[in-house]
C-alpha positions as CSV (number, residue, x, y, z in Angstrom):
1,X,6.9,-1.5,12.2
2,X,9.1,-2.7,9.3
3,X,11.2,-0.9,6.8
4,X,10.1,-0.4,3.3
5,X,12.7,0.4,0.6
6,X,12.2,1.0,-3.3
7,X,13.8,-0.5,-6.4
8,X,16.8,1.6,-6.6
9,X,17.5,0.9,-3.0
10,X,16.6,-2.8,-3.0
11,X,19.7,-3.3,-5.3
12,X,21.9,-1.7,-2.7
13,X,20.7,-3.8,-0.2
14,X,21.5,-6.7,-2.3
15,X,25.1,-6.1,-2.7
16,X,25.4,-4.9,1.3
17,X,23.4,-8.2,2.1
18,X,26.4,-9.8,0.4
19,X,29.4,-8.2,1.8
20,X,27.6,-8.1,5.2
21,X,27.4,-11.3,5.4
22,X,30.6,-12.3,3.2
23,X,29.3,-14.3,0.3
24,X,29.6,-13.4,-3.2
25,X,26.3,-13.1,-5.0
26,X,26.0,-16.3,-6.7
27,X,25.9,-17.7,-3.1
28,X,23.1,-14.9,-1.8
29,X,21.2,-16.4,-4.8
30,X,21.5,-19.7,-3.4
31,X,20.3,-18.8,-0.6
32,X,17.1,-16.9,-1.7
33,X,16.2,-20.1,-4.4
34,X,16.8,-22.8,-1.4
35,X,14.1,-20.3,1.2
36,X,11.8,-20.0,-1.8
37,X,11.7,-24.3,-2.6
38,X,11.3,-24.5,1.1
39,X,8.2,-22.3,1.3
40,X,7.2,-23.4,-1.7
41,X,7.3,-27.6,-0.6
42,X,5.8,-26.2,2.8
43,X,2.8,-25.0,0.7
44,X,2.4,-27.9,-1.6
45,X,2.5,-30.3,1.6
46,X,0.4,-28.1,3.7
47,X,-2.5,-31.2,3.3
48,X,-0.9,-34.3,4.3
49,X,-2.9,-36.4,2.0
50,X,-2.4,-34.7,-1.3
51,X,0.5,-35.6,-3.2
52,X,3.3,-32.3,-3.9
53,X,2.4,-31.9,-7.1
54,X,4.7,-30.9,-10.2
55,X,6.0,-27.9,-9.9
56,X,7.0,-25.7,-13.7
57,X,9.4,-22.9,-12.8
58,X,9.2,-20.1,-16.0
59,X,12.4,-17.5,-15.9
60,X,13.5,-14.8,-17.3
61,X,17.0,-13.7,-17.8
62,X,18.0,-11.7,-14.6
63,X,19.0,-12.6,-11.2
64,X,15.3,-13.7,-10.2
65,X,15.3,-16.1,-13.1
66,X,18.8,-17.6,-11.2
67,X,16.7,-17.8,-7.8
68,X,14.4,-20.2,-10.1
69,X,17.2,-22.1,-10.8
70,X,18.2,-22.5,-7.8
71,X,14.9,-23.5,-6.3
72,X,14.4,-26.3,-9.3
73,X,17.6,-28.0,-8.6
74,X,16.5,-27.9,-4.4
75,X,13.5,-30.1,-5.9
76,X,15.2,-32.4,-8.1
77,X,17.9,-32.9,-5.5
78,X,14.8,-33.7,-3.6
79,X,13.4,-36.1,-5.8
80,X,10.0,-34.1,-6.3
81,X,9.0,-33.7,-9.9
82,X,10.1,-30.2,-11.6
83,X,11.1,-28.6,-14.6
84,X,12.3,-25.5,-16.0
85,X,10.6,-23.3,-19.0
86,X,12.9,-20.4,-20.2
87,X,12.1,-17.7,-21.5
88,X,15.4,-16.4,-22.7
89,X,18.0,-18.3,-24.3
90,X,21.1,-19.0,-22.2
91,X,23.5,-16.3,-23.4
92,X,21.1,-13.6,-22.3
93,X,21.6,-14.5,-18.5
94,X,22.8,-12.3,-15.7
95,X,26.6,-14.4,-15.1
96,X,25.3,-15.5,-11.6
97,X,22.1,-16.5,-13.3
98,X,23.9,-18.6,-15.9
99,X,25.7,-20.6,-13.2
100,X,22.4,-21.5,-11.2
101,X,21.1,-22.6,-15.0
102,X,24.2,-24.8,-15.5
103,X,23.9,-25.9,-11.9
104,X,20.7,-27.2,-12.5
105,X,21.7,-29.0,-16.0
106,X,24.2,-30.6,-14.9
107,X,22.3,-31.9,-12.3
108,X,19.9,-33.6,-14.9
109,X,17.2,-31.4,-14.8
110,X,14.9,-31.0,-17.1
111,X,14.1,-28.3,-19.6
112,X,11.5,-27.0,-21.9
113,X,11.7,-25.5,-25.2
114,X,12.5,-21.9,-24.7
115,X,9.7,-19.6,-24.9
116,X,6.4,-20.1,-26.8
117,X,8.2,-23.3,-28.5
118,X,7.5,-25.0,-25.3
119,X,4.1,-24.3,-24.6
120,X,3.2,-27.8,-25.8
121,X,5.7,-29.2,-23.1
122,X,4.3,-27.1,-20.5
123,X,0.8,-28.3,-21.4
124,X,1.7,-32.1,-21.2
125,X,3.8,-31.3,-18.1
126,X,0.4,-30.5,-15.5
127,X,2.0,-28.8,-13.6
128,X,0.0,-28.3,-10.0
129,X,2.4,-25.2,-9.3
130,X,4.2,-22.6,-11.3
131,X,7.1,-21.4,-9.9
132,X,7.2,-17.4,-11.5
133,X,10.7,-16.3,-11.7
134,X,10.8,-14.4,-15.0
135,X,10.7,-10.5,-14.0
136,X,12.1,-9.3,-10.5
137,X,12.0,-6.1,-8.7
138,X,13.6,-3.9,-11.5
139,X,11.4,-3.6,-13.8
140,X,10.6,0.1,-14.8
141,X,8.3,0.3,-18.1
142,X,5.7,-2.3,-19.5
143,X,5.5,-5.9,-19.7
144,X,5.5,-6.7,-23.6
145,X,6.9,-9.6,-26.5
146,X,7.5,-12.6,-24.9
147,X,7.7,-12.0,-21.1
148,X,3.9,-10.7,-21.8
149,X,2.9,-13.5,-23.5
150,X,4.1,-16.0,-20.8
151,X,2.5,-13.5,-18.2
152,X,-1.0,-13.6,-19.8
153,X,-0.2,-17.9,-20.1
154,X,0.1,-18.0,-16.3
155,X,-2.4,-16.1,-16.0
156,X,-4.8,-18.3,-17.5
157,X,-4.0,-21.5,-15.9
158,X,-5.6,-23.6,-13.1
159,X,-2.4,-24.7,-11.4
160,X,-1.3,-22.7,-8.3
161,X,1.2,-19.7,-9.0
162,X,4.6,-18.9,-6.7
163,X,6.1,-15.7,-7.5
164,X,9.8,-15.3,-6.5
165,X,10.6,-11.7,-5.0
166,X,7.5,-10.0,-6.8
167,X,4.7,-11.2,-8.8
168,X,6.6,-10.5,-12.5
169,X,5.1,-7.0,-14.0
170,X,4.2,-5.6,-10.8
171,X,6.4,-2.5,-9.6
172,X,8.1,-3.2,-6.7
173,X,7.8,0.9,-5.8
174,X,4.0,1.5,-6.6
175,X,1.5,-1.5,-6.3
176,X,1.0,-1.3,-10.0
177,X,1.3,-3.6,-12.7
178,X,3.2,-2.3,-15.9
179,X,0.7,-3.2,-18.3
180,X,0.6,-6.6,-16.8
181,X,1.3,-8.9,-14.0
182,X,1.1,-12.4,-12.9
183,X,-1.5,-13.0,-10.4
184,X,0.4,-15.1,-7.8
185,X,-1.3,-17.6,-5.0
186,X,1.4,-16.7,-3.0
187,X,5.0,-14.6,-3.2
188,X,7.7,-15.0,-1.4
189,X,10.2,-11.7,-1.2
190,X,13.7,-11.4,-0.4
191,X,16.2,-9.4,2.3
192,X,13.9,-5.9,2.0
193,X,9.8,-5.4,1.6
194,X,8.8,-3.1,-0.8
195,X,5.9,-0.9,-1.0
196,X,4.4,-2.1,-4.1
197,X,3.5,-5.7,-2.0
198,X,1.2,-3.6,0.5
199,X,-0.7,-0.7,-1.7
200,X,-2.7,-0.2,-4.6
201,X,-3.4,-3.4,-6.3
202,X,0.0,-5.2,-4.6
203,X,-1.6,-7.4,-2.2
204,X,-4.2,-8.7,-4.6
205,X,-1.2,-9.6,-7.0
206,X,0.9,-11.2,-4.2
207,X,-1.5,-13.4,-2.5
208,X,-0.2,-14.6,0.6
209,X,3.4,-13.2,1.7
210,X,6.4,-14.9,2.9
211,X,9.5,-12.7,3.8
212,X,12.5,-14.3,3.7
213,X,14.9,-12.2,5.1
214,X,18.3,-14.9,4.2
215,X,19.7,-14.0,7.1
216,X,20.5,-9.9,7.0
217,X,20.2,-8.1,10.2
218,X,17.6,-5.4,10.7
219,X,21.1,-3.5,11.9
220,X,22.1,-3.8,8.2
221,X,19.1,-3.0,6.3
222,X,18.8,0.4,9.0
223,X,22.2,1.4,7.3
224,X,19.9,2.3,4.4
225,X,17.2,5.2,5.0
226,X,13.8,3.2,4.7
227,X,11.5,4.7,2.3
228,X,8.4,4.2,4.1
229,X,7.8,2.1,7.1
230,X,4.8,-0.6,7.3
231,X,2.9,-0.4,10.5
232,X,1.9,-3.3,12.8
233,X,-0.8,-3.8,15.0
234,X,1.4,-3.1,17.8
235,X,2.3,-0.1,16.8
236,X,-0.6,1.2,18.3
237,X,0.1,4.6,20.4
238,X,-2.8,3.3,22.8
239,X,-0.4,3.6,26.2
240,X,-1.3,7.4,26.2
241,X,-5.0,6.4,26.6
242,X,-4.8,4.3,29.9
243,X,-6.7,6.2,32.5
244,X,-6.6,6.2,36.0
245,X,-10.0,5.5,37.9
246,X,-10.4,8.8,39.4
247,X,-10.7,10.9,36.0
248,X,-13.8,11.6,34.5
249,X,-14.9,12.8,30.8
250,X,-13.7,16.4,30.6
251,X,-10.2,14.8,30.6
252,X,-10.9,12.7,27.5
253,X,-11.9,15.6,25.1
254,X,-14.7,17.5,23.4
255,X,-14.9,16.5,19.7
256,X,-16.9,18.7,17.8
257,X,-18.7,17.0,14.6
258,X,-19.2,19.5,11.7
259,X,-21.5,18.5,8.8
260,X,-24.8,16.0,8.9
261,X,-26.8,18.9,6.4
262,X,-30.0,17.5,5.1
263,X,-29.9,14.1,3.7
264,X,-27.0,13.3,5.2
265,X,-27.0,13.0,8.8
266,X,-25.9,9.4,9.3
267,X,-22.5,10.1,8.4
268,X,-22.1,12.6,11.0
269,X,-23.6,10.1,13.6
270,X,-21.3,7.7,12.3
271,X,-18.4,9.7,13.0
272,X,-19.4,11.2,16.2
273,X,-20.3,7.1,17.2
274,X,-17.0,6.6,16.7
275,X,-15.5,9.1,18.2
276,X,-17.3,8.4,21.5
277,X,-16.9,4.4,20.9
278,X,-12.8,5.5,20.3
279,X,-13.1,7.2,23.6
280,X,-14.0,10.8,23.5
281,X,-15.7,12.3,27.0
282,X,-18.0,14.3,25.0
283,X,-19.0,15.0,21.5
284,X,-21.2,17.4,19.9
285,X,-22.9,17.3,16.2
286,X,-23.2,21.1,15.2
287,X,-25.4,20.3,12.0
288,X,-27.1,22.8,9.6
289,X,-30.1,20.5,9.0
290,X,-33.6,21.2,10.1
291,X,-34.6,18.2,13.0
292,X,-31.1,17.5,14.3
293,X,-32.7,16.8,17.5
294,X,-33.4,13.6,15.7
295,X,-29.8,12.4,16.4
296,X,-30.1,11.9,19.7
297,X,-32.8,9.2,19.2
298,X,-30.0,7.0,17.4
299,X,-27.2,7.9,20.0
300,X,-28.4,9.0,22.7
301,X,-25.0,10.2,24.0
302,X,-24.2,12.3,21.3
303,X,-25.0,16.4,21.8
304,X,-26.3,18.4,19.4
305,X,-26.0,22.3,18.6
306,X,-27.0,24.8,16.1
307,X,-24.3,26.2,14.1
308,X,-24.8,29.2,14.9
309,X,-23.8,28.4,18.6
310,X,-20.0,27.2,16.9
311,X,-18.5,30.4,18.5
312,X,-19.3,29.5,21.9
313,X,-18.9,25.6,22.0
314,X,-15.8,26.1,20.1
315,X,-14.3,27.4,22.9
316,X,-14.9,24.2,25.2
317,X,-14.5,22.2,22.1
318,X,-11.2,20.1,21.6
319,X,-10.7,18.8,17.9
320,X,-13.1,19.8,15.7
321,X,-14.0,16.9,12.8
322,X,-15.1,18.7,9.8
323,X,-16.8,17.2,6.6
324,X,-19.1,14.1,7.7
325,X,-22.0,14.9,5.6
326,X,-21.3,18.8,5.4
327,X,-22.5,19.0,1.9
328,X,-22.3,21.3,-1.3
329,X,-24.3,24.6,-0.5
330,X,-24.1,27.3,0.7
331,X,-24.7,27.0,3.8
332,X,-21.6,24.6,3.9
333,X,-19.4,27.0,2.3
334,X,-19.7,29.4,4.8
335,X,-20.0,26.5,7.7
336,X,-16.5,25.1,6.4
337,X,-14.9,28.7,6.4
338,X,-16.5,29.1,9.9
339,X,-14.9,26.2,11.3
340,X,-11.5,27.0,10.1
341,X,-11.6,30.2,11.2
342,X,-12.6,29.3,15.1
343,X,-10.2,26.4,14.7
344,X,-7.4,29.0,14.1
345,X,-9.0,31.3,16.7
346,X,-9.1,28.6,19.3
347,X,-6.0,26.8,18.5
348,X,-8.0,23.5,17.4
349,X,-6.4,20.7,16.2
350,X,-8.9,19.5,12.8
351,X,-9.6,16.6,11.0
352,X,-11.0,17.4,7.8
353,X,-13.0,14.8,5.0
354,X,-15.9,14.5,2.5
355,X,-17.5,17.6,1.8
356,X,-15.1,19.4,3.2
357,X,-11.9,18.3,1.5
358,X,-13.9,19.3,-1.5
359,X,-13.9,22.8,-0.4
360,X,-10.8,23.2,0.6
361,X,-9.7,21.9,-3.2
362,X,-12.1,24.8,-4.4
363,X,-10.5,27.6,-2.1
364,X,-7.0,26.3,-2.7
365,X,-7.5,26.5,-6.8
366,X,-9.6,30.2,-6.0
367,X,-6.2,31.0,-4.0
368,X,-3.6,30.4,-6.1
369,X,-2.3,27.3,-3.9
370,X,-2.5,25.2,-6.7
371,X,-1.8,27.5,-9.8
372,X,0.6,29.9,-8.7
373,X,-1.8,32.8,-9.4
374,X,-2.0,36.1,-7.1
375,X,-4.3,35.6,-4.0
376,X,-6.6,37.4,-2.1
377,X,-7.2,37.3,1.5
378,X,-11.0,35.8,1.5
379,X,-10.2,33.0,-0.6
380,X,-6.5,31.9,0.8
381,X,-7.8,32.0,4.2
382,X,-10.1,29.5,2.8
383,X,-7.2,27.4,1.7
384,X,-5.2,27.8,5.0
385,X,-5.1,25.0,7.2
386,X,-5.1,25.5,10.8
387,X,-1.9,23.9,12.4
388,X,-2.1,20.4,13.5
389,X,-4.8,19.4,10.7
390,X,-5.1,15.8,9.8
391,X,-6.6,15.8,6.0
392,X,-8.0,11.9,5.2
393,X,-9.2,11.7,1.7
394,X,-10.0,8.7,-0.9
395,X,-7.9,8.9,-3.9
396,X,-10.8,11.0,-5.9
397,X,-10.4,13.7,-3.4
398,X,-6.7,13.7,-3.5
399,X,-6.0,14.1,-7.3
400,X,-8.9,16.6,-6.6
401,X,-6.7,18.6,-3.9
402,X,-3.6,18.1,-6.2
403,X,-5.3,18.9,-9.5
404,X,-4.4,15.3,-10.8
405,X,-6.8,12.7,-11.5
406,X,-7.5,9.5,-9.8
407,X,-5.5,7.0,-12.1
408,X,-2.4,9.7,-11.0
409,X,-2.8,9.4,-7.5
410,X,-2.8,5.4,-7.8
411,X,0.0,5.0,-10.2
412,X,2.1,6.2,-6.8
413,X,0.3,6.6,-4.2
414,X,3.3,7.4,-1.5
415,X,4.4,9.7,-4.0
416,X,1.0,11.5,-4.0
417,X,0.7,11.4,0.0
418,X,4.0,12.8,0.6
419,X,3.0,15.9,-1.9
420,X,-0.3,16.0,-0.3
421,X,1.4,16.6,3.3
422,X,3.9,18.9,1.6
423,X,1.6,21.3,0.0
424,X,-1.1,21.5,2.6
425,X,1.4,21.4,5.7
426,X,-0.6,18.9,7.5
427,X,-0.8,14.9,8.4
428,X,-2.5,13.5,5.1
429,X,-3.8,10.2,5.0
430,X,-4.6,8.8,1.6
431,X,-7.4,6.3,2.1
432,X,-7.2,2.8,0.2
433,X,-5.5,-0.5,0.0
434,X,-2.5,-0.5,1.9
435,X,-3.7,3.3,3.1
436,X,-0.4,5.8,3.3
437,X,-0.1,8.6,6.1
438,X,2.1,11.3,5.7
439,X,3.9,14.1,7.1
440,X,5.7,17.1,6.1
441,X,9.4,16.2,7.0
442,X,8.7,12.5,8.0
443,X,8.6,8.9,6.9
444,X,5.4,7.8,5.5
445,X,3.2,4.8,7.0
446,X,1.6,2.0,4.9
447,X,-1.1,0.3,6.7
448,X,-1.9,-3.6,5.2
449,X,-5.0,-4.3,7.5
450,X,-8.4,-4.0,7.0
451,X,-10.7,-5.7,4.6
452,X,-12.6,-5.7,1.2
453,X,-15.4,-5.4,3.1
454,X,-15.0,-1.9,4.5
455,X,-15.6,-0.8,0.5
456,X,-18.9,0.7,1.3
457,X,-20.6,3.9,2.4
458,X,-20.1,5.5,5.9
459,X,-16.1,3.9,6.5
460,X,-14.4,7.0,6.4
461,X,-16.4,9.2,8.1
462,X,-15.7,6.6,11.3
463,X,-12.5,6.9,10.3
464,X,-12.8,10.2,10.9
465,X,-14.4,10.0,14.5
466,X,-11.7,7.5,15.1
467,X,-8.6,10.0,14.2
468,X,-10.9,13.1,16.4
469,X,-11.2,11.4,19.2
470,X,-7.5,10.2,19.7
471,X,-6.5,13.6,19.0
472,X,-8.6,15.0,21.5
473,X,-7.0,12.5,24.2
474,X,-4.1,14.3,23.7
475,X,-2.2,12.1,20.7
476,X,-0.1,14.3,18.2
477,X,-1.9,14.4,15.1
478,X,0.7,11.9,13.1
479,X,0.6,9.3,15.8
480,X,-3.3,9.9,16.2
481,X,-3.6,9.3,11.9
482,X,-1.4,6.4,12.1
483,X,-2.8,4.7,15.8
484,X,-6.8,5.7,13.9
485,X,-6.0,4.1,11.0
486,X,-4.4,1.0,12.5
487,X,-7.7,1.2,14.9
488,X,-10.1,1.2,11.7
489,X,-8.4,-1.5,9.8
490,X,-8.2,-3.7,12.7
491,X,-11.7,-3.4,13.9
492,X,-12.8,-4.2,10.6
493,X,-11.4,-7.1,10.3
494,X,-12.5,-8.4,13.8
495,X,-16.2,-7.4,12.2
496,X,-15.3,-10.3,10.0
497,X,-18.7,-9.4,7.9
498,X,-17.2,-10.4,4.1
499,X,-18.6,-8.2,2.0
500,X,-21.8,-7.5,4.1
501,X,-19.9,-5.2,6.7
502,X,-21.6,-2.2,7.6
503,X,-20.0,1.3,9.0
504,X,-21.5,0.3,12.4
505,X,-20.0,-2.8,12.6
506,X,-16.9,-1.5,13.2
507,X,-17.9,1.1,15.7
508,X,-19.0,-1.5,17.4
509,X,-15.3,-3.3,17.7
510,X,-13.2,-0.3,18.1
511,X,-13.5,-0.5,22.3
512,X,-11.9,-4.0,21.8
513,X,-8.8,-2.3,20.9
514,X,-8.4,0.4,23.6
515,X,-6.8,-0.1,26.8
């Protein structure tokens, strides 16, 4: 895993890059302009028989506009065709900033009319690549006046787009653009990663990502607490899951699948196929609807039971999976509250989605959790999670559990994990691009696999099964959110369906990815 740091911290980093490695930060800038033309020729040379194209760098007026600099006077030096388009005049640069500008005059560069005088230049100029270097990592309220305008022009143009440290307008912290941002080919980001390249709408601004790390240790950057950490694929906790031959599948675990009410059974055969495809010895479907016999004849291996019988398989059970397909009524209601209360009873670990996360927002607002109103037993016991309860909503659900609103949740989504963990005492795992699991009292995770494909119905309840069955194999519930989500992602992409992959299709891959 890697360490993920926000705005305020990046700028420390910066300055400890400097002294760590004992140059001033004109000559940190340097470096970061120098790794960014290299990437940057690398990916206009990447087909031998094209030509490198011209190249139009646009800056701003703070550091990141010096790293454009810099990486325009690496081309001309280089004899590849390049020029500059500023945005501010020369007086408004950051001092470092100014001296890569001068740099690159001296040189002979050339230079466009500054702002929207230029735009005439920039046309005749074709460029085949524009190098974005107007807005770095600081920016903290939205994109307007001139910096929009030369946003929305890159924005509209055919030629290629390199962003410098962040695509400009997007925040560094959240994923999401401030008002605006420039929709990059590719970015190329400097000493730390930030969140805002992995989640919400980061990775579709960023394209493809380079990290350039100019040479500053992981020792150094570990002298500053990470934010959040981004997981790899080998960070995997699948090492606990090797078995030895003599074993058989009351060591694995009993996952017990609570929902599948009329209407809706497939999701809980899609998270109890998972489960059993993620490992689990045995799992059982306890599902209100009428029929549920009918199960077995699309997975054979999967048990069945009445609800009624919960009690007494709850005692052999050994995660319970609550929500696939559980429903609105009734019926649920009291299911739900059932559930809970032999999970407590039984000292079962829970996974909780869908229907049930609903519920669970209901009881909590009935309870007080949420408005700081005077409770009553029925209903708090309602919004009580047993211990070692993974919660894995969309971001709907969450501002639903928080009493936000979706647009909330995604305007910071670590932000909104952490308080999900906090308030609810459990492992939450907010589901979307660049999905974030939580903890109280621990880092969170940002996950940056998986596909636009797994946008459709049935996902997270195998998601579910996934998290169920790891848990029941004896994983912690934080390393079982993090390994399952890791799991998901990964098989999805293996699927490698486009946009026509299907819930089953990464069932199907998960054994691939156990020992």
């Amino acid at each position: 895993m890697q360490p993920l740091y926000l705005k305020h911290q990046t700028r420390q980093l910066d300055q400890l890059a400097a002294r760590t490695l004992g140059i001033n930060g004109f000559e940190l800038m340097q470096k970061a302009g120098a790794q960014a033309a290299a990437t940057l020729m690398d990916l206009t040379q990447a087909n031998p028989e094209a030509p490198a194209g011209h190249v139009l760098v646009l800056t701003g007026n703070g550091n990141n506009a010096g790293d454009g600099y810099v990486l325009a006077l690496e081309y001309f030096l280089a004899g590849q065709p390049v020029a500059v388009w500023p945005w501010n005049a020369p007086e408004s640069l950051s001092p470092d900033a100014l001296t890569a500008r001068q740099a690159y005059e001296k040189a002979g560069g050339t230079l466009l009319p500054q702002a929207a005088a230029g735009q005439a230049a920039a046309k005749s100029w074709q460029a085949d690549w524009l190098a974005d270097a107007l807005l770095g990592t600081g920016i903290n309220r939205p994109v307007t006046g001139d910096y929009a305008r030369a946003v929305d022009w890159m924005n509209t143009q055919s030629a290629s787009v390199f962003s410098l440290d962040i695509p400009s307008g997007l925040d560094a912290d959240t994923g999401q653009p401030q008002g605006r941002a420039v929709k990059a080919t590719a970015t190329i980001t400097f000493i730390a990663l930030k969140p805002g390249l992995f989640t919400a709408g980061g990775s579709d601004y960023c394209g493809d990502l380079f990290y350039a790390d100019l040479d500053v240790t992981a020792e150094t950057l570990q002298t500053v607490e990470p934010a959040a950490w981004l997981l790899e694929a080998q960070d995997m906790e699948t090492d606990p899951l090797t078995r030895a031959r003599d074993c058989h599948k009351g060591h694995f675990g009993h996952v017990l699948v609570v929902g599948g009410n009329s209407g809706m059974r497939g999701a809980a055969v899609l998270a109890a196929g998972a489960a059993l495809r993620s490992g689990a010895g045995k799992v059982t479907v306890a599902s209100p609807a009428p029929g549920r016999d009918a199960i077995i004849t699309q997975r054979p291996e999967i048990m069945t039971a009445d609800p009624e019988e919960l009690p007494r398989i709850s005692g052999t059970g050994t995660v319970l999976a609550i929500g696939p397909g559980l429903g609105r009524n009734a019926i649920a209601t009291r299911l739900y509250e059932q559930s809970l209360a032999l999970a407590r009873k039984n000292v079962l670990p829970c996974v909780i989605d869908a229907d049930a996360l609903t519920l669970l927002a209901e009881a909590s607002t009935a309870s007080g959790k949420n408005t700081g109103k005077k409770t009553d037993k029925k209903t708090d016991t309602a919004a009580r999670l047993p211990a070692n309860t993974v919660l894995t909503p969309h971001p709907k659900e969450t501002a639903t559990l928080l009493g936000s609103d979706t647009p909330g949740v995604q305007a910071n989504r670590l932000r909104a994990a952490k308080e999900l963990a906090t308030r609810f005492q459990c492992v939450a795992v907010l589901k979307g691009n660049g999905t974030v699991i939580a903890a109280p009292d621990q880092p969170a995770f940002i996950c940056p696999f998986g596909t636009a494909g797994m946008a459709t119905a049935g996902m997270g309840d195998v998601l579910t099964g996934v998290i169920a069955a790891l848990m029941g194999q004896g994983l912690a519930p934080a390393e079982a959110a993090r390994t399952g989500v890791l799991m998901h992602a990964l098989a999805a992409e293996m699927a490698a369906k486009g946009n026509g992959l299907i819930a089953s299709d990464v069932i199907d891959k998960l054994p691939d990815l156990l020992p």
